[in-house]
LOPA-913703 format. One line per 4 residues: number of its first residue (from 0); for each residue x, y, z of C-alpha. Coordinates in pm, 1 decimal. Last residue first. Example, Ala and Ser with C-alpha at 12.3 -4.5 7.8 and 13.67 -1.06 7.14 Angstrom:
<sites>
1> 1367.0 -106.0 714.0 ~ 1230.0 -450.0 780.0
</sites>
This chain:
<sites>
301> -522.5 -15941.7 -5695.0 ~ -246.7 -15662.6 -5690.9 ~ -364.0 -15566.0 -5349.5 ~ -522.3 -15258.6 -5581.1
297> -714.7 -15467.6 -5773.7 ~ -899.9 -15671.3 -5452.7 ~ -1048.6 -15303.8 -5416.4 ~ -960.3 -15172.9 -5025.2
293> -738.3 -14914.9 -5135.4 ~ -928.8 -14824.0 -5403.6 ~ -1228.6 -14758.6 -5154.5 ~ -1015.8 -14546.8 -4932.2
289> -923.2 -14373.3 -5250.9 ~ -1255.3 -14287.4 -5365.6 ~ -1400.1 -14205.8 -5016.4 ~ -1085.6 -13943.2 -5001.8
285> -1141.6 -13803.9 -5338.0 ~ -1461.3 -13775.6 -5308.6 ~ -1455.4 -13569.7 -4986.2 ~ -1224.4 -13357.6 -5156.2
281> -1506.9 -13276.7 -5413.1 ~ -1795.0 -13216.3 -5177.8 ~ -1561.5 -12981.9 -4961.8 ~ -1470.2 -12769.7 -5295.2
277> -1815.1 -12795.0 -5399.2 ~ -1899.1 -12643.6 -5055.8 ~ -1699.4 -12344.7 -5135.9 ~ -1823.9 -12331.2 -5435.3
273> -2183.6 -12318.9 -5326.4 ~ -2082.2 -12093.9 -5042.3 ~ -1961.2 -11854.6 -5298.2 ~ -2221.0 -11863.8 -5493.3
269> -2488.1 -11789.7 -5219.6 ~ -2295.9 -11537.6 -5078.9 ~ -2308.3 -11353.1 -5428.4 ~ -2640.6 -11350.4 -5410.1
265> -2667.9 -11190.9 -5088.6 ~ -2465.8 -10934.1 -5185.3 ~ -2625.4 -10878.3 -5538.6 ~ -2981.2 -10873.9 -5324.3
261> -2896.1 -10656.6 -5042.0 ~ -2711.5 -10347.0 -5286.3 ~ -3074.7 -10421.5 -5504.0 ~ -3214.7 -10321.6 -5167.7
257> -3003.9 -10030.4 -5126.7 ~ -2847.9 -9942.3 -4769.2 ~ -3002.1 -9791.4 -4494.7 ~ -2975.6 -10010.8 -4228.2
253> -3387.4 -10087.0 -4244.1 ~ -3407.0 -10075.3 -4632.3 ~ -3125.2 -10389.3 -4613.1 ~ -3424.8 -10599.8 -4453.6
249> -3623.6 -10601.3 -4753.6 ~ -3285.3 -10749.5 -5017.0 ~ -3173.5 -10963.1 -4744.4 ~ -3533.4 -11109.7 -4768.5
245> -3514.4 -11106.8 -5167.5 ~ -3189.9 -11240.9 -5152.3 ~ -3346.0 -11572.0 -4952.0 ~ -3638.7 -11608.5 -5097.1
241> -3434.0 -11593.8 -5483.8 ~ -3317.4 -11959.1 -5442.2 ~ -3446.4 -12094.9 -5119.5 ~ -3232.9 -12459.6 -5213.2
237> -3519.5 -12549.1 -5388.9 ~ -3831.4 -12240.9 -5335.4 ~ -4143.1 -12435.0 -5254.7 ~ -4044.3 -12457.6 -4893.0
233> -4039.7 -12158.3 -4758.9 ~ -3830.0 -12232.0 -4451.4 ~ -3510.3 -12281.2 -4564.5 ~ -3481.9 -11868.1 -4742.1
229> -3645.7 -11752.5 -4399.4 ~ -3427.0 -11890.2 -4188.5 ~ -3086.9 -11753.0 -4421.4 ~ -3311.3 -11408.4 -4401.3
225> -3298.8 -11459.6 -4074.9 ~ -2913.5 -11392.0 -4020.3 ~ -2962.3 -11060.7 -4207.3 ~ -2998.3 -10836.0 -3878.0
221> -2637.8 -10895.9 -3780.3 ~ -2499.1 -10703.4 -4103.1 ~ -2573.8 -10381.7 -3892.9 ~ -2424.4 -10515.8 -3604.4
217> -2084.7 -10600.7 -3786.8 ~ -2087.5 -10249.7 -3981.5 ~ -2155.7 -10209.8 -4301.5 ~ -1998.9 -9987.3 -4631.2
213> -2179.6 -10110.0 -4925.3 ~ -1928.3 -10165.6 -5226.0 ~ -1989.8 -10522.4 -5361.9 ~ -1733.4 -10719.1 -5145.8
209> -1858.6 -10512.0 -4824.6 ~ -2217.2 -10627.6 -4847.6 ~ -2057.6 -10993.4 -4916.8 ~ -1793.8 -10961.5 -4575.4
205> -2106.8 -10829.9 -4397.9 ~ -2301.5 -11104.3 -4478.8 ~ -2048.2 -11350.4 -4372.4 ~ -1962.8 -11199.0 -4069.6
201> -2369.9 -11222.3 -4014.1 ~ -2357.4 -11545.1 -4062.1 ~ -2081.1 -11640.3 -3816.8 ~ -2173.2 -11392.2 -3574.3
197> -2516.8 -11633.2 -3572.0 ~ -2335.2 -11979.1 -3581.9 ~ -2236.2 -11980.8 -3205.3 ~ -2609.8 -11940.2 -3125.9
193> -2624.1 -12175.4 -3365.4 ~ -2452.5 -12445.7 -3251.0 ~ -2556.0 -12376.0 -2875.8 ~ -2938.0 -12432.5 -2966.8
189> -2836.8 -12791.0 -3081.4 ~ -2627.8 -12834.3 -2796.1 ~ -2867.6 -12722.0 -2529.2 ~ -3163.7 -12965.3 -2716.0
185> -2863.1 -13227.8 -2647.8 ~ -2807.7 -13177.6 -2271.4 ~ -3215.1 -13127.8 -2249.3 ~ -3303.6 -13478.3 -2341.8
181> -3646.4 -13536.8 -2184.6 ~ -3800.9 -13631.9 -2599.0 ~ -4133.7 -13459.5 -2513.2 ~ -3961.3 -13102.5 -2411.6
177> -3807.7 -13107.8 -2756.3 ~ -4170.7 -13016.9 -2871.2 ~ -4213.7 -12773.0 -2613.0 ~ -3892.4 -12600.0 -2626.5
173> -3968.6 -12569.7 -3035.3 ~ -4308.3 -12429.0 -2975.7 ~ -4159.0 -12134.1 -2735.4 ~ -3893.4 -12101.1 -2950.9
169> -4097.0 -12017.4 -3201.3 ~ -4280.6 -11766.5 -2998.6 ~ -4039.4 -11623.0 -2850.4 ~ -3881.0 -11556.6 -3209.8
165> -4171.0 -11404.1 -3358.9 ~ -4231.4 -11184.9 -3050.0 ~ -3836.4 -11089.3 -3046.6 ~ -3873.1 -11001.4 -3400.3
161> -4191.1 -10779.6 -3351.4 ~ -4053.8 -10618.4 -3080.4 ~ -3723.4 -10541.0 -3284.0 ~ -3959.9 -10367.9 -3559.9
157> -4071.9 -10135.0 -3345.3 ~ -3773.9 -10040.0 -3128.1 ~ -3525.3 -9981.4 -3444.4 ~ -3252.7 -9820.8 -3305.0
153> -2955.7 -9954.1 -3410.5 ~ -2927.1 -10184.3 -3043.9 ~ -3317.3 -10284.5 -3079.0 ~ -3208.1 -10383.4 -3459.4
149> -2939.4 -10567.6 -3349.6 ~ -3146.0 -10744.9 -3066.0 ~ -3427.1 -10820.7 -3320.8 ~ -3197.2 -11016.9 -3544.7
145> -3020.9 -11218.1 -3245.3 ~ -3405.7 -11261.2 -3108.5 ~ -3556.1 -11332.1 -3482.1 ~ -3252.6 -11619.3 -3547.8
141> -3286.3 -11755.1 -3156.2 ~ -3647.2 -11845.2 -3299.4 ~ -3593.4 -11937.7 -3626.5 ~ -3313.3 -12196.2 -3466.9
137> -3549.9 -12335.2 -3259.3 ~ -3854.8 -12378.4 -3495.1 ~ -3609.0 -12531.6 -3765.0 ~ -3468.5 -12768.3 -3466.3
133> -3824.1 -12864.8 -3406.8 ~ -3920.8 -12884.9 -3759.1 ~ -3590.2 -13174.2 -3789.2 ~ -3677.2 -13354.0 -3511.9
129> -4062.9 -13338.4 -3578.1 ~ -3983.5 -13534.4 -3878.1 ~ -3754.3 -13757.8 -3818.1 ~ -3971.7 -13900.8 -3517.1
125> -4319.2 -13915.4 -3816.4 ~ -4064.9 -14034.1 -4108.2 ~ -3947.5 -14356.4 -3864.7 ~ -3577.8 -14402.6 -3651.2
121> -3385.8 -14642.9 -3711.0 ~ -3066.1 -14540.2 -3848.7 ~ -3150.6 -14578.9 -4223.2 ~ -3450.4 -14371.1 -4162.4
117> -3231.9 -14107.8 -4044.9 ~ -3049.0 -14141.7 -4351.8 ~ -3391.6 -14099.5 -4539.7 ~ -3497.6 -13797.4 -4332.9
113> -3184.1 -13624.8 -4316.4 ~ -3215.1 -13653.5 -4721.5 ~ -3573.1 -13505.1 -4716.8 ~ -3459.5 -13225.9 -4523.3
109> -3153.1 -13122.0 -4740.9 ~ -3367.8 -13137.4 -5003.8 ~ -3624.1 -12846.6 -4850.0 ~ -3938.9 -12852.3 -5019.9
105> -3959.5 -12844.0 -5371.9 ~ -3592.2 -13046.3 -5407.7 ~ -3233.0 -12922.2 -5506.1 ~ -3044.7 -12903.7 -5205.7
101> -2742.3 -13078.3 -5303.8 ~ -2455.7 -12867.0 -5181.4 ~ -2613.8 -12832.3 -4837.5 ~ -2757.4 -13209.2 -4825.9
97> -2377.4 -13342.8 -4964.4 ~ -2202.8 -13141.9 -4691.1 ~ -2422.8 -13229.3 -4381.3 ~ -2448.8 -13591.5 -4508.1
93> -2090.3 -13596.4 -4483.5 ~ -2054.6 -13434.8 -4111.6 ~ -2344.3 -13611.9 -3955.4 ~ -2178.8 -13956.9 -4129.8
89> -1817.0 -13886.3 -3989.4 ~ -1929.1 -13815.9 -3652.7 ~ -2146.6 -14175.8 -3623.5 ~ -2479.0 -14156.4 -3655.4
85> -2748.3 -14180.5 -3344.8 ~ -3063.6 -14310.9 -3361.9 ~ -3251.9 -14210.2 -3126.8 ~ -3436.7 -13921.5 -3255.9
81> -3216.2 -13693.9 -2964.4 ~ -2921.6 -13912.0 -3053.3 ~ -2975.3 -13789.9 -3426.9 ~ -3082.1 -13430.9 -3315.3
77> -2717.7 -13419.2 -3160.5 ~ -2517.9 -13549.8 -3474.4 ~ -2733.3 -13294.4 -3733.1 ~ -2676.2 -13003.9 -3476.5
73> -2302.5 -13089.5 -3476.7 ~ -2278.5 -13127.4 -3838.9 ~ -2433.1 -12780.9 -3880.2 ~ -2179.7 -12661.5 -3664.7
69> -1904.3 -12839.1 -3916.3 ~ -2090.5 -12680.6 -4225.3 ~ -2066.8 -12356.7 -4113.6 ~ -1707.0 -12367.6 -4027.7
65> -1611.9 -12474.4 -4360.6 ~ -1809.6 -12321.7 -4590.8 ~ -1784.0 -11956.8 -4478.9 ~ -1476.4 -11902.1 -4338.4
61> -1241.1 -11949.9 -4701.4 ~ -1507.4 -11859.7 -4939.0 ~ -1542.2 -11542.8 -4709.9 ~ -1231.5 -11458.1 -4657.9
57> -1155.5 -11494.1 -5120.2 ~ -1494.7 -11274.5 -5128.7 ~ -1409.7 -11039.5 -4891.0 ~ -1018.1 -11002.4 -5064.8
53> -1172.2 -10929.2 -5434.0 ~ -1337.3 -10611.2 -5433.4 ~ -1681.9 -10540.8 -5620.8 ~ -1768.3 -10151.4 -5681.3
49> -1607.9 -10132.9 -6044.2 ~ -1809.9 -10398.6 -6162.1 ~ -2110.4 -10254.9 -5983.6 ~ -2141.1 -9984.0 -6177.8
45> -2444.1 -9987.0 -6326.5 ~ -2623.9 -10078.0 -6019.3 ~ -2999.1 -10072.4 -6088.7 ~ -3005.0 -10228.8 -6353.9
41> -2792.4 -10536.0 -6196.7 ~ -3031.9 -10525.0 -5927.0 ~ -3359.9 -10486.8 -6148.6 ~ -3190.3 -10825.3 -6352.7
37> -3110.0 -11029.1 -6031.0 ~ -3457.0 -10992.7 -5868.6 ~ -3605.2 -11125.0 -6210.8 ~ -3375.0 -11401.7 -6220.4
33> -3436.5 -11465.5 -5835.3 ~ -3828.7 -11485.2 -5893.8 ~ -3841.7 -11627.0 -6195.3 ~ -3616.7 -11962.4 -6089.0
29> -3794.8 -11998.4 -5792.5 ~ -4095.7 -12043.0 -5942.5 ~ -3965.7 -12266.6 -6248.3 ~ -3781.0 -12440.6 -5968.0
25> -4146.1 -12483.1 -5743.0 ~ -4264.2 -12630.5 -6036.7 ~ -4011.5 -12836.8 -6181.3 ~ -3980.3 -12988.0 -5853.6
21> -4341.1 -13057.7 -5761.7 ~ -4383.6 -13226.0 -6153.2 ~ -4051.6 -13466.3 -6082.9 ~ -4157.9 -13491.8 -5693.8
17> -4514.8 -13635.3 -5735.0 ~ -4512.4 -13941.5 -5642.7 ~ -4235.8 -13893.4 -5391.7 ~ -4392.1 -13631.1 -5253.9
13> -4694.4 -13796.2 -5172.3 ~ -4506.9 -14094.4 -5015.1 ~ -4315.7 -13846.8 -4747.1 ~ -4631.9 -13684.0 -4680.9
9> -4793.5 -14081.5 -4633.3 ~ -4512.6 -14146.0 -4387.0 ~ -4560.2 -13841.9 -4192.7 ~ -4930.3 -13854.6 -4153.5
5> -4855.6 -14168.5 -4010.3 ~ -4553.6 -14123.4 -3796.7 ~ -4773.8 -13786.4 -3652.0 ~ -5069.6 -14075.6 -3579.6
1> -4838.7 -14284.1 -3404.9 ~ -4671.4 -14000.2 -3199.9
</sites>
């Protein structure tokens, strides 16, 4: 564990040397590849003004934001305790907002942010560290098995092996991990929030496929909940930005829908979550800045 704080703590430092050139980098990358995903789709769909419907996308800014981010909360809460240093309710569920809506770094910002507030709490870059890949390799894992079930149930045998291999496997390596740290109540509850999360997402996806014309079922949009995996895990691309659509874009070949159909859809999931979070962000504000008036030596009339 000494030796994993240690590689840990001089990752974290080479980042931070280096994050203004890393950054522009991996967002010039990023940038290209969803701008140039976004122009074939929007060629390739001439009509997709008339195709887009309003009520999906007002359900889905009004599920998607808010439920997600108080499971993520959860997981954040329990893998503090885990780390051993637990935050308070309040803290998992505000640095779950501001990390989502601000995820703007070359690897994962939302990562590096859990890091530093876990820091804050006690425990070191090597603990934070494997807490947070070890929750990545668990929820990758149940991700491939919920994906590869749907496709095993649509009739895609091959491909649904290969998921459930990939997600044994990572769940194997997460188990183990989490294994070290003998706290198997709160590995359950991390695991838990998102197996609960997984209809969630692919609700979601199915309310964006349906909000730009493509006609879906529930276990059809099921098979996209790794392509929100896949879009965290490279870690080059801030936020995932074009990863993620281009994954939905691939896996919308095996339901038999368009891939530029899976790329607009997945896109505009993206934007609505980020407003719906803004939304959260900005009420949050509010209520910090007031409780903060409130206790100013200005507002007793001091």
């Amino acid at each position: 564990m000494t030796s994993i704080q240690a590689n840990a703590d001089q990752l974290f430092e080479w980042i931070a040397r280096r994050r203004d050139r890393l950054r522009k980098w991996g967002l010039a990358l990023a940038f290209l590849v969803f701008a140039s995903g976004l122009a074939w789709s929007l060629q390739s769909i001439p009509d997709l003004g008339a195709r887009v419907r309003l009520a999906p996308l007002l359900l889905l800014l009004v599920i998607g934001a808010p439920i997600g981010t108080l499971l993520n909360s959860v997981e954040m809460y329990a893998i503090s305790r885990i780390a051993g240093g637990p935050m308070t309710w309040r803290t998992s569920f505000e640095l779950t907002v501001y990390t989502s809506a601000a995820n703007m770094l070359p690897m994962p910002g939302g990562a590096l942010a859990k890091l530093a507030a876990m820091k804050v709490h006690g425990v070191g870059y090597g603990r934070g560290s494997a807490m947070i890949l070890l929750s990545s390799a668990v929820w990758g894992g149940l991700a491939f098995l919920y994906s590869g079930g749907a496709l095993f149930w649509l009739g895609q045998e091959r491909i649904a092996s290969v998921f459930a291999t990939l997600g044994l496997a990572l769940l194997a390596l997460g188990g183990f991990g989490f294994a070290h740290f003998a706290k198997p109540r709160l590995v359950a509850v991390v695991a838990l929030m998102r197996i609960i999360s997984f209809p969630l997402e692919a609700f979601r996806y199915m309310l964006a496929l349906t909000a730009v014309g493509a006609s879906v079922g529930f276990l059809q949009a099921s098979i996209f909940v790794i392509a929100s995996f896949i879009s965290s895990a490279v870690v080059f691309a801030p936020s995932g930005l074009g990863v993620g659509e281009s994954a939905a874009a691939l896996l919308s070949s095996l339901i038999g829908i368009g891939a530029a159909l899976g790329f607009i859809a997945a896109t505009l999931g993206r934007v609505v979550r980020l407003f719906g979070l803004s939304l959260i962000v900005g009420a949050l504000l509010l209520i910090n800045g007031r409780k903060g008036a409130r206790g100013h030596p200005l507002a007793a009339g001091a």
